[in-house]
C-alpha positions as CSV (number, residue, x, y, z in Angstrom):
1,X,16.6,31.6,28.3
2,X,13.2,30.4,27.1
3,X,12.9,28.5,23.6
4,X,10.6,30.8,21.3
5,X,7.2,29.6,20.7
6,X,5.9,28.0,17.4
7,X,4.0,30.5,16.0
8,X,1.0,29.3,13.9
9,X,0.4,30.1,10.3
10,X,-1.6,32.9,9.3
11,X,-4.9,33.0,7.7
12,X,-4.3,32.4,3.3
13,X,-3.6,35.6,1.4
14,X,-4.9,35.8,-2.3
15,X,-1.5,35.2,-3.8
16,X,-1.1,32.1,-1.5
17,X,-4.4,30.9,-2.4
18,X,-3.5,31.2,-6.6
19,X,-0.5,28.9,-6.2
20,X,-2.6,26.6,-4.2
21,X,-5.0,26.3,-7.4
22,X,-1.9,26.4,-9.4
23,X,-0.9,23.3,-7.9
24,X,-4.0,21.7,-7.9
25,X,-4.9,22.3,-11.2
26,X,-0.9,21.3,-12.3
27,X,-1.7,17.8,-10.2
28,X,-5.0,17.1,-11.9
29,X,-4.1,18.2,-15.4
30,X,-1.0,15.5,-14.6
31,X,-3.5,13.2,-13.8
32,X,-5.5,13.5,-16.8
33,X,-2.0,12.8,-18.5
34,X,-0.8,9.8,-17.3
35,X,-3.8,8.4,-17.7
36,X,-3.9,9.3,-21.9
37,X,0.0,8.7,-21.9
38,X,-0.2,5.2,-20.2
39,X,-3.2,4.4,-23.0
40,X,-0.5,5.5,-26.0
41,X,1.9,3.6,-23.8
42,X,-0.3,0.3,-23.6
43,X,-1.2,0.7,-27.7
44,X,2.1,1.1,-28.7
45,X,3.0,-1.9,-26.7
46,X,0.2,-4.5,-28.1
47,X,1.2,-3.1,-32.0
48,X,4.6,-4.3,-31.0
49,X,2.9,-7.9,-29.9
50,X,4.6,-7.4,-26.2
51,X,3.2,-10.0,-23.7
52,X,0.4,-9.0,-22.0
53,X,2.4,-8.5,-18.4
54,X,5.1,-6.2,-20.0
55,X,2.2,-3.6,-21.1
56,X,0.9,-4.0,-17.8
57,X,3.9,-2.8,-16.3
58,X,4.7,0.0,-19.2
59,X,1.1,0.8,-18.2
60,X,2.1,1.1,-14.3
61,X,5.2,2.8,-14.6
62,X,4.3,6.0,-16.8
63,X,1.1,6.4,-14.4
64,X,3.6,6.6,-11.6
65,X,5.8,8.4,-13.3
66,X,3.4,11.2,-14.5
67,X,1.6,10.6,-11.0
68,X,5.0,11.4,-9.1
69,X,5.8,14.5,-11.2
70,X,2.7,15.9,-10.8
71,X,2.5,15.8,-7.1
72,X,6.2,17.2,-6.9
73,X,5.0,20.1,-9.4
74,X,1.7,20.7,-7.3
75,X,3.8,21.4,-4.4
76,X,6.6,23.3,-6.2
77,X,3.5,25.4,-6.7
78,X,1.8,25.1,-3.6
79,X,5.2,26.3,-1.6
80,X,6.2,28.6,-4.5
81,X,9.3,26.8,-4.5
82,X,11.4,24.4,-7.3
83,X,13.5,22.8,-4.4
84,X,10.4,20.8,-3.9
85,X,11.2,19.5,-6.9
86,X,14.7,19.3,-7.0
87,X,14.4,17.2,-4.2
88,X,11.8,14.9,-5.3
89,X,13.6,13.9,-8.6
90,X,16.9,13.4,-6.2
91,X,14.9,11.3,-3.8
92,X,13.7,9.5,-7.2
93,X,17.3,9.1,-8.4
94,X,18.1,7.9,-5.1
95,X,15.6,5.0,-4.9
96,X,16.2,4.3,-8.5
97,X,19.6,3.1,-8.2
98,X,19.7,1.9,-5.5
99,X,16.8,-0.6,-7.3
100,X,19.3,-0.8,-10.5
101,X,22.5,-1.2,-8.7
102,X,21.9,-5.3,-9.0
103,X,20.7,-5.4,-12.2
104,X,23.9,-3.0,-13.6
105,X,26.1,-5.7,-11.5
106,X,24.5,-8.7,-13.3
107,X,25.1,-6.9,-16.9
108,X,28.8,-6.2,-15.9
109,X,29.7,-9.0,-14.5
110,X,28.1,-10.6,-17.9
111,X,30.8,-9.3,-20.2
112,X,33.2,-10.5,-18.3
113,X,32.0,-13.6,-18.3
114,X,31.5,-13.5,-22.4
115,X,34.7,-11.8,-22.6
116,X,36.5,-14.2,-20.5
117,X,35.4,-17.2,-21.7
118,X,35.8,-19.5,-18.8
119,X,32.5,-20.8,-19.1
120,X,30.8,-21.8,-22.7
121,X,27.5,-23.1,-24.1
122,X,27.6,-27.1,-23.8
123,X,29.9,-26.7,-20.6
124,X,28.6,-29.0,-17.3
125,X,28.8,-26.4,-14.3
126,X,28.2,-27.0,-10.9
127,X,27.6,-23.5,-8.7
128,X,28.8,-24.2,-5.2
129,X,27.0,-21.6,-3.5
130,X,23.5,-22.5,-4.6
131,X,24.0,-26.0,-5.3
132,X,22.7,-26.5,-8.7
133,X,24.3,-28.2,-11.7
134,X,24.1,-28.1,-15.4
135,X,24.6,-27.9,-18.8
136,X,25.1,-24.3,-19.7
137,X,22.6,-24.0,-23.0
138,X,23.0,-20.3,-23.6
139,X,24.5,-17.4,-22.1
140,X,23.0,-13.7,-22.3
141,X,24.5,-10.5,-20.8
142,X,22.6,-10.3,-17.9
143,X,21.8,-14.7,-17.2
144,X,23.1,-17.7,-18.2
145,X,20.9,-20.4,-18.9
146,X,21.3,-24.1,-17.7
147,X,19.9,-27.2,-18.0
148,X,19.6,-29.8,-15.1
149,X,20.0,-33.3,-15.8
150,X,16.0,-33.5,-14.8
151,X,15.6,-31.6,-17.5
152,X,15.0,-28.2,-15.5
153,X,15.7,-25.0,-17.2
154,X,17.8,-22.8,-14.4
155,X,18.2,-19.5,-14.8
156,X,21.6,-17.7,-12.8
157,X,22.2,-14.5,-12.7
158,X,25.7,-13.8,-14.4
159,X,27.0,-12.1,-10.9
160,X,26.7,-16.0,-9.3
161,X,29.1,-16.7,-12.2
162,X,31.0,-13.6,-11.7
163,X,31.3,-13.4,-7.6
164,X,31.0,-17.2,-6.7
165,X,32.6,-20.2,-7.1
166,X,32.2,-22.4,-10.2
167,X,33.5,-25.8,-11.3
168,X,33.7,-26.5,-15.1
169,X,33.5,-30.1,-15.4
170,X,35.9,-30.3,-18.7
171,X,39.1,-31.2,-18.6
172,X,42.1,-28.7,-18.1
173,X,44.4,-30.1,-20.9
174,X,40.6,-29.8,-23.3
175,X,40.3,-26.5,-22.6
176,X,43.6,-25.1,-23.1
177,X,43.8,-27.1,-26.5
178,X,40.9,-25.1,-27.1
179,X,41.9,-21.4,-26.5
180,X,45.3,-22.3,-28.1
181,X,43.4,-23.2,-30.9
182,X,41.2,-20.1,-30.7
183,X,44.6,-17.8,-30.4
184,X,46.7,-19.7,-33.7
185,X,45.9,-17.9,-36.9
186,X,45.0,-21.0,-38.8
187,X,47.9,-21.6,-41.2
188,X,47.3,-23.1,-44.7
189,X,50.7,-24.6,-46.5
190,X,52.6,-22.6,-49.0
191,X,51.9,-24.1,-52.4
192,X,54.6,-26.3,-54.0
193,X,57.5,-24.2,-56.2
C-alpha cells in the first residue's frame, strides 16, 4: 500500500479570490483602527494626567489588540472559516492567563494577608527566603511595602508573604493583647443608680 500523494492547490477561483480581498481589506481597515483607537486611547490617558509610560503601554496594547484581531478576521475571511477565529481568541486566552495567573496569585494571597492580620503597618519583618528586612510602611492588595533600616523602600509581592516564611519581630504576648483587644466590644460602666 502506497501513501497518496499531496496534491497541490489549484489555480484561485473568483469566489476564492473575493474573500481574499475580503480579508485584506478587513486587515487594513483594522489597521487604520488601531491606529485612531490607540490615539483616543493615548488622549484619554494624558486628560486623566497618567504618567507618561502607562499611555505608552495603553498605546501598545490596543494596537496589538486591534492588530491581532484583524489578522485573525483576515484569515477567517481568507479560509472562509470562523474557526480561525475561534482559535485565535483561545490561543489569546491561553497566553493571557497564563501571563495573569501570578498577578491573580499576588491579589489573593493579599486578602488573606489583610484579612488575617498577621502582619501590620509598623511591624519589623524579616523574609527568609529573600533575605530582606523591614519595617512594613503600607500594605496594598497586591504588595506590601517595607522599609530597610538603610532607608530602602522594598517592594514584596504579597505571595512571598503568603507562600514563604516570615518572622514578625513583635512580641507573642504584644500581639495577642492586641487582637484580644481588637475582638472585646469596648465596655463603658453602667451609670451609678
Amino acid at each position: 500500500m502506497t501513501a497518496p500523494r499531496l496534491a497541490l492547490p489549484g489555480p484561485l477561483d473568483s469566489t476564492e479570490l473575493i474573500y481574499i480581498a475580503f480579508g485584506l481589506v478587513a486587515f487594513v481597515l483594522f489597521l487604520i483602527g488601531a491606529r485612531v483607537v490607540s490615539g483616543i486611547v493615548v488622549k484619554a490617558l494624558h486628560g486623566r494626567h497618567i504618567r507618561t509610560d502607562y499611555v505608552v503601554i495603553g498605546r501598545r496594547v490596543v494596537t496589538f489588540v486591534l492588530i491581532g484581531l484583524g489578522v485573525l478576521a483576515a484569515l477567517s475571511f481568507a479560509f472562509q472559516t470562523a474557526n480561525v477565529a475561534i482559535l485565535g481568541i483561545v490561543f489569546a486566552t491561553i497566553i493571557a492567563s497564563f501571563g495573569v495567573q501570578d498577578l491573580l496569585k499576588d491579589y489573593v494571597s493579599g486578602y488573606y494577608v489583610l484579612v488575617e492580620r498577621h502582619i501590620r503597618v509598623g511591624d519589623p519583618i524579616t523574609l527568609e527566603a529573600a533575605l530582606v528586612s523591614g519595617t512594613v510602611s503600607e500594605i496594598k492588595l497586591r504588595v506590601t511595602l517595607l522599609k530597610t533600616d538603610a532607608g530602602d523602600l522594598v517592594v514584596v509581592p504579597n505571595s512571598e508573604l503568603f507562600n514563604k516564611a516570615v518572622t514578625v519581630h513583635v512580641r507573642a504576648d504584644k500581639r495577642a493583647a492586641e487582637v484580644k483587644s481588637e475582638q472585646s466590644p469596648e465596655t463603658t460602666p453602667a451609670p451609678p443608680e
